[in-house]
C-alpha positions as CSV (number, residue, x, y, z in Angstrom):
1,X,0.0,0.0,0.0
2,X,3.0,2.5,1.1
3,X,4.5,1.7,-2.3
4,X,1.3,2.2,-4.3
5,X,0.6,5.6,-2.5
6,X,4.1,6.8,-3.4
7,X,3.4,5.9,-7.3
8,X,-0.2,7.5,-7.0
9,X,1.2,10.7,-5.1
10,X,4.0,11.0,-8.1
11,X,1.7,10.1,-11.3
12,X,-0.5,12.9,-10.7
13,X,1.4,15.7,-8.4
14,X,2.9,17.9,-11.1
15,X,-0.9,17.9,-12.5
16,X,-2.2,19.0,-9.5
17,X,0.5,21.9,-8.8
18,X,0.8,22.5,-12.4
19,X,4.8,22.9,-12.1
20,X,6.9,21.8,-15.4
21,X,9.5,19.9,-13.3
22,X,7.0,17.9,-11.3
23,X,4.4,16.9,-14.6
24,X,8.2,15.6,-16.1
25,X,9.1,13.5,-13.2
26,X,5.1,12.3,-12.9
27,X,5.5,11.4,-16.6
28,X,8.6,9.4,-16.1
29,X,7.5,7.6,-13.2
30,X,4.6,6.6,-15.4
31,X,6.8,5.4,-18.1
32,X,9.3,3.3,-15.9
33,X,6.4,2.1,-13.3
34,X,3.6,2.0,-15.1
35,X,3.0,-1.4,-15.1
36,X,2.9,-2.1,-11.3
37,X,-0.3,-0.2,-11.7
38,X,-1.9,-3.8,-13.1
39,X,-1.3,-4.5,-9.2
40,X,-4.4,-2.8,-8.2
41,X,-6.2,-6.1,-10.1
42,X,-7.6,-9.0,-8.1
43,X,-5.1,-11.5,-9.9
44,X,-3.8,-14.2,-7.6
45,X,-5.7,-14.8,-4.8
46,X,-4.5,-14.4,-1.2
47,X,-2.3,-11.0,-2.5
48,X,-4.0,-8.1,-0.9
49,X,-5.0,-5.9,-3.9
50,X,-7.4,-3.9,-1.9
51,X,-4.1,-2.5,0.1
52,X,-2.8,-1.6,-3.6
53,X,-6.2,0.0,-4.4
54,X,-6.2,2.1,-1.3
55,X,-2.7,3.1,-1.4
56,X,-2.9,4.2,-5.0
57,X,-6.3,6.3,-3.8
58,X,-4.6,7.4,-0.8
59,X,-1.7,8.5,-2.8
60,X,-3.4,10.3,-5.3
61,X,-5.8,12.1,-2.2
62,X,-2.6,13.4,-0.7
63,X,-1.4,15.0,-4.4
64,X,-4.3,16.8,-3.7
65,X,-4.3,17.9,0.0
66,X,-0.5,18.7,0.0
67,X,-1.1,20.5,-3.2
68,X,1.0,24.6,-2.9
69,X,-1.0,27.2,-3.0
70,X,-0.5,29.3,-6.6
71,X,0.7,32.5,-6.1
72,X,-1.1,33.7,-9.5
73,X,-4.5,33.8,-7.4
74,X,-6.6,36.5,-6.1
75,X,-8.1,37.3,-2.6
76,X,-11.4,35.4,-3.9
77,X,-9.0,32.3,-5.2
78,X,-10.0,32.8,-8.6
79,X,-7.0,32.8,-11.0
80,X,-6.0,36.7,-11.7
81,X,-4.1,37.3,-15.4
């Protein structure tokens, strides 16, 4: 699960913040991982793939809660130009 919610916080944190340097190192952690995402499938039985599941949604939750704040917005949070 820790594992999982590492991969989910990476794949989508430079989407969420919207910073060059983070969507390039979400994008290449898609390309060279992107397969242990098939680990979130009930394949084998006994393996646990709820705990992949929830650590790929807990993951991507944190991306989101962790997310910095953008200095281009205005005092009502709407994006100024």
């Amino acid at each position: 699960g820790v594992v999982f919610g590492l991969l989910g916080y990476l794949l989508v944190r430079g989407f969420v913040d919207r910073r060059p340097w983070d969507i390039l190192i979400g994008v290449g952690v898609a390309v060279v991982y992107g397969s242990l995402l098939w680990g979130v499938l009930p394949t084998q039985s006994g393996v646990s793939w709820q705990g992949h599941l929830f650590g790929l949604i807990g993951g991507v939750a944190a991306a989101f809660l962790f997310r910095r704040p953008s200095s281009r917005r205005g005092p009502d949070n709407l994006v100024t130009v």
